[in-house]
DOSE-160269 format. One record per residue (C-alpha): residue number from 1; residue in one letter; y, z, x. Coordinates in Angstrom, 2 decimals, decimal comma. Example, Ala and Ser with C-alpha at 12.3 -4.5 7.8 and 13.67 -1.06 7.14 Angstrom:
REM DOSE-160269
1; A; -4,50; 7,80; 12,30
2; S; -1,06; 7,14; 13,67
REM end
This chain:
REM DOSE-160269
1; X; 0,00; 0,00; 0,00
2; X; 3,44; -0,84; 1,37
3; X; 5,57; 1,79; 2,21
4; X; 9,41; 2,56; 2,57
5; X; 9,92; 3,05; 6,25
6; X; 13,63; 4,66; 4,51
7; X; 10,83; 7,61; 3,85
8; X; 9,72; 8,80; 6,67
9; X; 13,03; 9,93; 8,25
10; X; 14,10; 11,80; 5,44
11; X; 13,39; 15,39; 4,40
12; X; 10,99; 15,91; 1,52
13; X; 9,76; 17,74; -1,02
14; X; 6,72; 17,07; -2,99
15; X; 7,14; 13,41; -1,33
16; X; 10,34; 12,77; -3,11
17; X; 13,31; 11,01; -0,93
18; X; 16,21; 13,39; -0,86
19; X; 18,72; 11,37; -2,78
20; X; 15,75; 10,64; -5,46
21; X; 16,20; 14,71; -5,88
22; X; 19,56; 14,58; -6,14
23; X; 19,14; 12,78; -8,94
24; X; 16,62; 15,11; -10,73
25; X; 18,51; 18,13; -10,01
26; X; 22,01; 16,88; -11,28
27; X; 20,69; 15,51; -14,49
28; X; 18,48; 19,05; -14,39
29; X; 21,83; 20,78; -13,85
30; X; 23,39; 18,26; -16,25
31; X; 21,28; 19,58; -19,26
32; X; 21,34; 23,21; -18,41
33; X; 24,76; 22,84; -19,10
34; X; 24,30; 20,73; -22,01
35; X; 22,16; 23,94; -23,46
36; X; 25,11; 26,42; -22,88
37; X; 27,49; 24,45; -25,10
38; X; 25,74; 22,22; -27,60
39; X; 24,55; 24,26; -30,72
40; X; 21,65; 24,59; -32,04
41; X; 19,98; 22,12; -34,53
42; X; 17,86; 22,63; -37,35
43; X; 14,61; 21,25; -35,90
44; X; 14,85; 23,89; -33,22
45; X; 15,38; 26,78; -35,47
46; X; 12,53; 25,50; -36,77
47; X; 10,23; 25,52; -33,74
48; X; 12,13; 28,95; -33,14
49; X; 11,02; 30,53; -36,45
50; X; 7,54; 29,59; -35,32
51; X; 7,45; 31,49; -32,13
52; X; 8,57; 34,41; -33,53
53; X; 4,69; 34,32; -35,35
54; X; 2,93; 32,82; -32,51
55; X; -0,56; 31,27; -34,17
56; X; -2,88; 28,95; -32,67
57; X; -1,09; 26,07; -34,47
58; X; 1,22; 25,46; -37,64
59; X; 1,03; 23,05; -40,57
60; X; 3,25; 19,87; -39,65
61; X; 2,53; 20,27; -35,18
62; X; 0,33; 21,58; -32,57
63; X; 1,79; 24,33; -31,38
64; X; 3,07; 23,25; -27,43
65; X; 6,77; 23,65; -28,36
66; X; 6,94; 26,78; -30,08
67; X; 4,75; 28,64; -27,10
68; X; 7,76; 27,24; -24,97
69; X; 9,98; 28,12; -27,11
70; X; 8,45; 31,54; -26,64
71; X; 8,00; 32,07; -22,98
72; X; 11,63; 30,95; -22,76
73; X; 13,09; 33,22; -24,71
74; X; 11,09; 36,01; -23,72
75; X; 12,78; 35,47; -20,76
76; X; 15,96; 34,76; -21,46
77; X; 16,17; 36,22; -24,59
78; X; 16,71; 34,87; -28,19
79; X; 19,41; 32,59; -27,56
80; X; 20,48; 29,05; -27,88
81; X; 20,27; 28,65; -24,61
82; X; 16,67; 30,61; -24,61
83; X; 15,76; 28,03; -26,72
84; X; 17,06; 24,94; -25,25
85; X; 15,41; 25,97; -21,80
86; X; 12,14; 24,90; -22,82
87; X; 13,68; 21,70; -22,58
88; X; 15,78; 21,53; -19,98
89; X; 12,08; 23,00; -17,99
90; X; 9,58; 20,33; -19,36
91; X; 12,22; 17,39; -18,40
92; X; 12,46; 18,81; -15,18
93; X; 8,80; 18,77; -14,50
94; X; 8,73; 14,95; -16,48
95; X; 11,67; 13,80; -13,53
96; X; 9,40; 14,76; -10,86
97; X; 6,09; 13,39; -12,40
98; X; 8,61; 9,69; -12,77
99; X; 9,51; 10,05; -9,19
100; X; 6,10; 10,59; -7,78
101; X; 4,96; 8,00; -9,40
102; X; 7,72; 5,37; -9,11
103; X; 7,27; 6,24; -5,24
104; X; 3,87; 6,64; -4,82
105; X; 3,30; 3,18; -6,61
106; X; 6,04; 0,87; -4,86
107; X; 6,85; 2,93; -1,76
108; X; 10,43; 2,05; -2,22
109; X; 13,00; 4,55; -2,19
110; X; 15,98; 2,28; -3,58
111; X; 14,03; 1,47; -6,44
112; X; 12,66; 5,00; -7,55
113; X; 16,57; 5,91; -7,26
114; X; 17,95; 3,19; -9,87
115; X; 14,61; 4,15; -12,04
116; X; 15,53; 7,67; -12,33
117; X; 18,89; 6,68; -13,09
118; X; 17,95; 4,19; -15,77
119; X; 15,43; 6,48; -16,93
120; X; 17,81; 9,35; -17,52
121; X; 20,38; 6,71; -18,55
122; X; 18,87; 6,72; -22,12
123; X; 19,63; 9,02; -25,38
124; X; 16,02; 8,96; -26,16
125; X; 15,13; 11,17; -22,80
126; X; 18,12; 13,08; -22,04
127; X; 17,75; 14,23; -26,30
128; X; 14,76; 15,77; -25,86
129; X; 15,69; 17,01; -22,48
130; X; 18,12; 19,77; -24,12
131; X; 16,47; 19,57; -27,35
132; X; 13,15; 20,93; -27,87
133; X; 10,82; 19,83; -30,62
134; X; 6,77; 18,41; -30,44
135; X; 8,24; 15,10; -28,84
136; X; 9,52; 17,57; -25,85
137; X; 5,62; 18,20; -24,26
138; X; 4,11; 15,22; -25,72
139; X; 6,71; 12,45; -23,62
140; X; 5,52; 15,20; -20,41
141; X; 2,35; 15,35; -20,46
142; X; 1,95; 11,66; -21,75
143; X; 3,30; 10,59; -18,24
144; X; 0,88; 13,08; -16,50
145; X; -2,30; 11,54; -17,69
146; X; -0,81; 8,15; -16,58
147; X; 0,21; 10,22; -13,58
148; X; -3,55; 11,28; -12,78
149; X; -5,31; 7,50; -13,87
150; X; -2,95; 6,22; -11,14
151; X; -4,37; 8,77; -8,83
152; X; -7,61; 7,72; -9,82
153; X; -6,60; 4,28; -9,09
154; X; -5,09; 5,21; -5,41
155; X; -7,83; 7,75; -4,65
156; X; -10,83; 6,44; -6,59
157; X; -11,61; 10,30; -6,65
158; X; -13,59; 10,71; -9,76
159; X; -12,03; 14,94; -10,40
160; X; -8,74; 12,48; -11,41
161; X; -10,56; 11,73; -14,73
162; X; -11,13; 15,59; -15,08
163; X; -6,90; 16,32; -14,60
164; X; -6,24; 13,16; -16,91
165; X; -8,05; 14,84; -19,95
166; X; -6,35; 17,88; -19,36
167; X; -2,66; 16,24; -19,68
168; X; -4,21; 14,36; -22,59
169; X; -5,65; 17,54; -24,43
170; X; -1,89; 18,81; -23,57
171; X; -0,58; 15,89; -25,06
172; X; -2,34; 16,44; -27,96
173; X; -1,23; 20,22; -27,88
174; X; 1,90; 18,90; -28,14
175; X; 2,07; 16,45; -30,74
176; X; -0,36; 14,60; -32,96
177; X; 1,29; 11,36; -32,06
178; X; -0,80; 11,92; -28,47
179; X; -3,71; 10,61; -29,66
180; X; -2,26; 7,31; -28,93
181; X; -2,77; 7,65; -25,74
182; X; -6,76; 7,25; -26,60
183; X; -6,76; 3,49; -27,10
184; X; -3,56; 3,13; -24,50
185; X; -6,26; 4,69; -21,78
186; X; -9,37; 2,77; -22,90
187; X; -7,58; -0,49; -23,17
188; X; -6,71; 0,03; -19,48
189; X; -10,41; 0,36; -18,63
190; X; -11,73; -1,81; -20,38
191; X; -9,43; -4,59; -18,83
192; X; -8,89; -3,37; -15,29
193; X; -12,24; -5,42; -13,17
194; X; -12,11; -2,26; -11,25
195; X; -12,11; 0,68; -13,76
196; X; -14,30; -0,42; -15,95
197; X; -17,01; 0,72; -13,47
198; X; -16,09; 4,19; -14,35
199; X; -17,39; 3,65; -18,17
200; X; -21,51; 4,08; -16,72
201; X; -20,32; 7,04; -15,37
202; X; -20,22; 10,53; -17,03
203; X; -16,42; 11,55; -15,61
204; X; -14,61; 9,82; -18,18
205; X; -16,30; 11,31; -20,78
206; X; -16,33; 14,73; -19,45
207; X; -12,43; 14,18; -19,19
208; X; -12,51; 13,85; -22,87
209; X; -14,25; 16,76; -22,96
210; X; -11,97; 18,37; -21,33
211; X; -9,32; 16,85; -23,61
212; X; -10,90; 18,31; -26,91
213; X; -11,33; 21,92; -25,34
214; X; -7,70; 21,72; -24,39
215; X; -6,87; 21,08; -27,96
216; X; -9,22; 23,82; -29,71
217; X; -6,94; 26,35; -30,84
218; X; -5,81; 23,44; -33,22
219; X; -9,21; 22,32; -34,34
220; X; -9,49; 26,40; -34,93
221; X; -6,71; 26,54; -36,83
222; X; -7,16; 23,76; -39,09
223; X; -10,78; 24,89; -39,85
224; X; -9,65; 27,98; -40,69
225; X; -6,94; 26,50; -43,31
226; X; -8,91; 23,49; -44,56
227; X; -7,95; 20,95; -42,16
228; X; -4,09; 20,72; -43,85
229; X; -2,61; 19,59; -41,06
230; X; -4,55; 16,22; -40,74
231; X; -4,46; 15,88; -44,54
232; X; -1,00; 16,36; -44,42
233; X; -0,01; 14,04; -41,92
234; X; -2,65; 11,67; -43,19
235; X; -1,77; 11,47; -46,66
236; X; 2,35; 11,93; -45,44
237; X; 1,91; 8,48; -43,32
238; X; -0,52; 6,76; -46,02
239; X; 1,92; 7,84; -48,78
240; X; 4,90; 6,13; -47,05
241; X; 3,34; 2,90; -46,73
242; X; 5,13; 1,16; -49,44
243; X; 5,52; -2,96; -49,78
244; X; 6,83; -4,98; -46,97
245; X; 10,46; -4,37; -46,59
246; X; 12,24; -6,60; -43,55
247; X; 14,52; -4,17; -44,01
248; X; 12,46; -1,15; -42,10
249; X; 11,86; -3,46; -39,08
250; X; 15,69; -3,99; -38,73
251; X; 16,15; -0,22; -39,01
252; X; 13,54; 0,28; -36,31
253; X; 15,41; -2,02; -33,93
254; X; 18,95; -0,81; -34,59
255; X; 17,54; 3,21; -33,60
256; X; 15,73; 1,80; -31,01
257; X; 18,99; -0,18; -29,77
258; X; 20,83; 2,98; -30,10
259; X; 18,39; 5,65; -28,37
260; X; 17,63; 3,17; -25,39
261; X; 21,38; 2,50; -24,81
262; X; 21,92; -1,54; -25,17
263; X; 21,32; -2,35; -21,35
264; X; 18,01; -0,66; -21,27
265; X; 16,77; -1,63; -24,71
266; X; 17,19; -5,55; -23,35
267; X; 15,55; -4,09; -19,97
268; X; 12,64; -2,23; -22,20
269; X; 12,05; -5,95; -24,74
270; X; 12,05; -7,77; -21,96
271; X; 9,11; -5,61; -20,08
272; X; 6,87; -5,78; -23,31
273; X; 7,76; -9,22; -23,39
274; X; 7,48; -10,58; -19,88
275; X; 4,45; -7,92; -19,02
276; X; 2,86; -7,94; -22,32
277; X; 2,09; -11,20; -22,68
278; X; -0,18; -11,20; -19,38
279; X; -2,03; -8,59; -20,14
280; X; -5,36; -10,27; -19,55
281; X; -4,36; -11,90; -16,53
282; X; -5,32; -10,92; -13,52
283; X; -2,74; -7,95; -12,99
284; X; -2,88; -5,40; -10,22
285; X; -4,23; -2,32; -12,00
286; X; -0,92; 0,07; -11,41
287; X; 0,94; -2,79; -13,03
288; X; -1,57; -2,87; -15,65
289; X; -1,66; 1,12; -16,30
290; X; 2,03; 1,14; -16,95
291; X; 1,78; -1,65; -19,39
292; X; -1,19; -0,19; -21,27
293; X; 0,68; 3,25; -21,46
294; X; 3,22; 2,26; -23,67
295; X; 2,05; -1,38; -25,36
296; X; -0,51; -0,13; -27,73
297; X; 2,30; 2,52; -29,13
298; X; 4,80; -0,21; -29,39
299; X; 3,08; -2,66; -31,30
300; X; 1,51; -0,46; -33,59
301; X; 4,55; 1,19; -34,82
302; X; 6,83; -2,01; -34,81
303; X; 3,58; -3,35; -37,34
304; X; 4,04; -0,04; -39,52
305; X; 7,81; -1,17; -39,76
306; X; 7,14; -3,67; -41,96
307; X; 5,67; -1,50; -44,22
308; X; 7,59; 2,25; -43,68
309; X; 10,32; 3,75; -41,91
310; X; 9,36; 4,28; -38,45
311; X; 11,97; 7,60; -37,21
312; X; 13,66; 6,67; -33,75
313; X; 11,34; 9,09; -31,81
314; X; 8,14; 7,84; -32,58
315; X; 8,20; 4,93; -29,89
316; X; 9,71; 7,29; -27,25
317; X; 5,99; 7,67; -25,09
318; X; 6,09; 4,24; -25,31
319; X; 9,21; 3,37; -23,51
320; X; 9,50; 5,22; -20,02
321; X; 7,01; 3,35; -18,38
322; X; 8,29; -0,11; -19,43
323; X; 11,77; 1,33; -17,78
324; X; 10,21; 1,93; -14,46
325; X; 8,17; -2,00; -14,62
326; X; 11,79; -3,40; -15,51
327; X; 13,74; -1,85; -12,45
328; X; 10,09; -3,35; -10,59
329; X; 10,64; -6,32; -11,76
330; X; 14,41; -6,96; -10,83
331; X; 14,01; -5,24; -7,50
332; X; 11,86; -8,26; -6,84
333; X; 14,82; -10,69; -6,57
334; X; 17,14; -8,97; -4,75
335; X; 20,42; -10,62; -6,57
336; X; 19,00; -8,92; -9,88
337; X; 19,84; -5,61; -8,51
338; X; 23,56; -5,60; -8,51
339; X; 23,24; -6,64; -12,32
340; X; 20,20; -4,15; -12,53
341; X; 23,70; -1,54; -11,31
342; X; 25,89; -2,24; -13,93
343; X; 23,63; -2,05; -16,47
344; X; 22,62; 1,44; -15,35
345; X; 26,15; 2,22; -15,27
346; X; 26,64; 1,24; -18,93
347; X; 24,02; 2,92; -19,90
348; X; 25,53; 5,70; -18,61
349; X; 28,87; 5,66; -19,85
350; X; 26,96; 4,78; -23,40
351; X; 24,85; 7,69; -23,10
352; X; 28,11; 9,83; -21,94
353; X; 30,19; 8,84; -24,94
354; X; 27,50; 9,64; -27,58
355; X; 26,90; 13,31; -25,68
356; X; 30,51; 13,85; -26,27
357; X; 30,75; 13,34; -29,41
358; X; 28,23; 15,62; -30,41
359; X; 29,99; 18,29; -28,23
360; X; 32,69; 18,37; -30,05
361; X; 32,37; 21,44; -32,42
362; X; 32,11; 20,76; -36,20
363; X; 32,24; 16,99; -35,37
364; X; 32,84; 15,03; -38,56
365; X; 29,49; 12,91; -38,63
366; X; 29,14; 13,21; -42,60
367; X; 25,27; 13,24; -43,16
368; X; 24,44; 12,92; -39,09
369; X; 26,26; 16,55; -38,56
370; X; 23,39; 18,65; -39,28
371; X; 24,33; 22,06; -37,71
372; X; 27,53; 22,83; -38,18
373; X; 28,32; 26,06; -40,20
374; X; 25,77; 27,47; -40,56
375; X; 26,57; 30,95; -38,33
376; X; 29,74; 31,03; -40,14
377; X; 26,87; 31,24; -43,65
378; X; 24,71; 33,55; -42,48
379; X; 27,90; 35,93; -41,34
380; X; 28,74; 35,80; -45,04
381; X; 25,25; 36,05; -46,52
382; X; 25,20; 39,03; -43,67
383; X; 28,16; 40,51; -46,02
384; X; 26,80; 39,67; -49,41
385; X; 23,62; 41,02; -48,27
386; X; 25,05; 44,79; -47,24
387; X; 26,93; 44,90; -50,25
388; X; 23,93; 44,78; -52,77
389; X; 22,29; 46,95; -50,34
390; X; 24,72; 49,18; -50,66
391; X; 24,67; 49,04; -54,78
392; X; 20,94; 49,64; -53,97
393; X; 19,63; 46,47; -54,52
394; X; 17,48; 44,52; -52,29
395; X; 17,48; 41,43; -51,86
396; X; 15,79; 38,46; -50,62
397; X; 17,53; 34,94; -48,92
398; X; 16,36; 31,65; -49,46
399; X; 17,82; 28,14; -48,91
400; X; 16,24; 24,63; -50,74
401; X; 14,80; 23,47; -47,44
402; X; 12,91; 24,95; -44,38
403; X; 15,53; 23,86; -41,91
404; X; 18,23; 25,28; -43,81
405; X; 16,00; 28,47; -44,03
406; X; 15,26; 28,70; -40,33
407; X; 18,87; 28,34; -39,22
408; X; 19,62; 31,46; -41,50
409; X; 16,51; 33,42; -39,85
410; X; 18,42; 32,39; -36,66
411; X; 21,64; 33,14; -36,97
412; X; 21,13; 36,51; -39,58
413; X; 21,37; 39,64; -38,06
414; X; 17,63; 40,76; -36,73
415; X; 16,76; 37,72; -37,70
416; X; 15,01; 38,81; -41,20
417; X; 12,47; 37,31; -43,27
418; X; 14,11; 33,70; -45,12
419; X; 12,03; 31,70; -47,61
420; X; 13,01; 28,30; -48,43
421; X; 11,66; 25,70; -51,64
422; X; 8,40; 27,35; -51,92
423; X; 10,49; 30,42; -53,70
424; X; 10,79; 27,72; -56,57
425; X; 7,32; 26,36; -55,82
426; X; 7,80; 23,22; -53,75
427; X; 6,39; 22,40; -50,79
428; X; 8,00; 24,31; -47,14
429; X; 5,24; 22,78; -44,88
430; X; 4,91; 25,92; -42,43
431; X; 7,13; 28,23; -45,09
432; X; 4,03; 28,06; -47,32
433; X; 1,11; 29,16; -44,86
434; X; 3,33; 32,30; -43,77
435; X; 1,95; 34,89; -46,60
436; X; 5,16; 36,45; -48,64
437; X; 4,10; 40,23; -47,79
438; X; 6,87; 41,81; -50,20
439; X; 7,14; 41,58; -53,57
440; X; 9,93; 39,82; -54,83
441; X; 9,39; 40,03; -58,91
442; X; 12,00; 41,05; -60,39
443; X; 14,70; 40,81; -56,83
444; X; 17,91; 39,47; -56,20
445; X; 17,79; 36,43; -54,39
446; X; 20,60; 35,23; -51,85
447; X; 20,23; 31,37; -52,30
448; X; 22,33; 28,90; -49,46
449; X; 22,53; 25,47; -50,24
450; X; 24,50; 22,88; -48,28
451; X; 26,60; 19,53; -49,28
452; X; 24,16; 17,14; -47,79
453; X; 22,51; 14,68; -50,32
454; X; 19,21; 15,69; -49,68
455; X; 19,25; 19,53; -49,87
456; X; 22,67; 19,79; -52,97
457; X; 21,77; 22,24; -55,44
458; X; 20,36; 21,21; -58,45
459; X; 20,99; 24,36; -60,99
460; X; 18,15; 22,87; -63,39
461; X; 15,43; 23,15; -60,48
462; X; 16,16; 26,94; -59,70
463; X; 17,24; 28,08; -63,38
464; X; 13,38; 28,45; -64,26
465; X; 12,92; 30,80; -61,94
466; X; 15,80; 33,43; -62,09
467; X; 17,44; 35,37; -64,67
468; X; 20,80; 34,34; -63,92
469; X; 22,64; 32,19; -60,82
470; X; 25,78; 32,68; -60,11
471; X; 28,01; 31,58; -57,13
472; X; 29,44; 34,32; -54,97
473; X; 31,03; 31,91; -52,01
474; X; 32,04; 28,82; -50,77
475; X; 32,02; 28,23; -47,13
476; X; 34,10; 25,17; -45,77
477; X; 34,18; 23,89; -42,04
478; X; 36,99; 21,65; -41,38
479; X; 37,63; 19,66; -38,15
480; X; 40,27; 16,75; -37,50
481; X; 41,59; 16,52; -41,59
482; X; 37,95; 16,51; -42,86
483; X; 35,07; 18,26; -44,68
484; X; 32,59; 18,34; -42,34
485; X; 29,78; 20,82; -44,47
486; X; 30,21; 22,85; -47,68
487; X; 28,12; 25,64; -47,87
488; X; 27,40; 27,36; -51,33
489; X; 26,28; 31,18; -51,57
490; X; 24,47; 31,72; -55,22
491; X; 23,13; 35,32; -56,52
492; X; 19,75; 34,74; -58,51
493; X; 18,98; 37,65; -60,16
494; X; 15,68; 39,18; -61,64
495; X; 12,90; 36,96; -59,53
496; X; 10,04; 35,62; -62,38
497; X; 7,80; 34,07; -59,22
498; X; 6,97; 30,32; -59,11
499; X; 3,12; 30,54; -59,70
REM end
């Protein structure tokens, strides 16, 4: 394998060129930062609620995230920036998994610079680098199995099978949406002239092995709750399978234009394309791993836009590897790379722009604002709260949806008990497996609804199940002449139960 002569005379670490960690630790640095000052959103309050009732998994997810979420805030306490840590940690350890293996695949420092900068150039990685949800762990250890099949490749040491289904089983620990990764690995095997040797041996099927022991504690937990989780996210993605609708795919693209940044969505297309198309040619195999890490994922969800909404995150695994064979490919033609520059540095400034405007507090986004006031709500349910204590009454808090629910828990003093719709018997995904143990018959419930055309409150769906509702407040945040979220505080009284 050719290597970088630039290499040798430079200090290392973990065989990563200086001014490759340079990058990784200012983008690292970059996101801590990021953590301190963004707030936090209602997917992570989620997760959060979760690891304050660690389980061996939860209805909608494995449970990766939340154990992060955990250990993070154990440490650092329960904090938006505890929270946010487990984020800025995993995308660490994902920076140095790209640069190893950008370097240890083309030996050439230049190029596993500009690929760490293009990489970290897009809104889809640096989100979930200060964000944590599922897609967090998944994206990681997605690039580690493709980390340990190339070490397979440039070792032919058969133990690599054994460490790829372990990142796998992680993968899977970390979202469902690893599974992919199944026919992404085989197809490589079954191609590669080379590999495919491997399939009359028994280490590729111990690594699966491997892969399903690693994922146990979910198979444990959905035994032990009648497999809901798979049911649910069967009958979920079979349910939104509707007629064809042109309009999905074009809805697909325009996320996937956005999240990628403009410059690397071309540089992404023009991978699949370019890459794609000669897949059964004779390829070398590291070429062909990287294409058969994220090609299965892509085509099968750009198919399922013709039929359903595909959400901008679900083609994230998909994408990093087809950045790293587009820098490849321009670094091949060495007046590409001052384009290959620019584009980087658009990204850049794209990526930059969008970051800033969600920094700026109560940002008027209309629907796309999905955080703001809420610690301002829970101060006043806080007050609303004591006062009926104080009349001895004691009540219960509830919003219309889970997210609203866990950004209450969150931001409520000793962050109580919230329920959400499954107080008027609708479905709360994770709200429902968590057993109500009070009795709330015949209680006062604090109900917190926001302006948002999904979650407004609907008196004729909550009537049924109270005595009388009446609104206590109103909270309005305002920022640059505008509404940007109207909460609503309601009093239910006398609690009939929603069996």
């Amino acid at each position: 394998m050719e290597r970088d002569p630039e290499l040798n005379s430079q200090a290392k670490l973990l065989n990563i060129p200086t001014q490759v960690w340079k990058v990784i630790l200012g983008f690292t640095l970059f996101r801590t930062f990021l953590a301190l000052i963004l707030p936090l959103t209602p997917q992570e309050a989620y997760y959060w609620s979760w690891s304050r009732d660690l389980s061996l998994s939860y209805f909608d997810h494995p449970p990766l995230a939340s154990y992060s979420i955990w250990l993070t805030t154990l440490v650092l306490g329960q904090t938006i920036f505890g929270i946010k840590m487990a984020a800025v940690l995993w995308f660490l350890g994902l920076n140095i998994l790209w640069a190893k293996l950008t370097q240890e695949m083309f030996g050439n420092t230049g190029q596993t610079f500009w690929t760490l900068l293009a990489l970290n150039a897009t809104i889809a990685f640096q989100l979930y680098g200060f964000v944590i949800t599922p897609d967090t762990p998944l994206i990681v250890a997605w690039t580690a199995t493709i980390y340990a099949l190339w070490k397979l490749i440039d070792t032919k040491n058969p133990q690599w099978w054994y460490a790829a289904g372990f990142f796998m089983g992680l993968a899977w620990l970390g979202k469902y949406a690893g599974i992919m990764l199944v026919p992404s690995v085989l197809m490589f095997v079954l191609i590669s002239k080379h590999q495919r040797k491997w399939l009359l041996t028994p280490h590729p099927y111990l690594g699966v092995m491997i892969a399903i022991l690693v994922f146990t504690p979910v198979l444990i937990w959905n035994a032990q709750h009648d497999w809901i989780s798979f049911a649910f996210q069967g009958a979920r993605r079979t349910a939104g399978m509707g007629t064809w609708k042109i309009r999905f795919v074009g809805e697909l693209f325009g996320s996937q234009f956005f999240m990628l940044t403009p410059y690397i969505f071309v540089l992404v297309f023009a991978s699949i394309n370019r890459f794609g198309r000669k897949i059964f040619a004779a390829m070398e195999d590291k070429i062909l791993l990287l294409v058969s890490s994220g090609l299965i994922t892509t085509l099968f969800f750009i198919a399922i836009s013709f039929r359903s909404l595909v959400k901008m995150n679900w083609l994230a695994p998909a994408y990093w590897s087809f950045i790293i064979l587009g820098v490849y490919y321009l670094f091949q033609t060495p007046k590409r790379i001052q384009r290959l520059k620019i584009g980087i540095f658009s990204s850049l400034a794209f990526l930059g722009l969008g970051i800033s405007v969600v920094a700026i507090p109560d940002v008027p986004l209309g629907e796309g604002n999905t955080w703001s006031g809420w610690k301002t709500a829970a101060a006043e349910v806080q007050a609303v709260s004591d006062s009926l204590l104080e009349q001895g009454r004691d009540p219960f808090i509830f919003s219309t949806n889970y997210k609203a629910s866990s950004l209450l828990k969150f931001y409520l003093k000793d962050h109580p008990r919230t329920y959400a719709q499954d107080i008027i018997g609708k479905q709360a995904l994770q709200f429902d497996i968590w057993p109500m143990t009070e009795d709330l018959l015949d209680r006062t419930g604090i109900l917190v609804v926001d302006d948002r055309r999904e979650y407004r409150f609907k008196r004729k769906k909550i009537s049924p199940f109270f005595a009388e509702i009446e609104k206590v407040r109103t909270i309005e945040i305002n920022n640059f002449d505008q509404t940007v979220r109207r909460i609503d505080i309601y009093l239910c009284t006398a609690y009939k139960g929603a069996g």
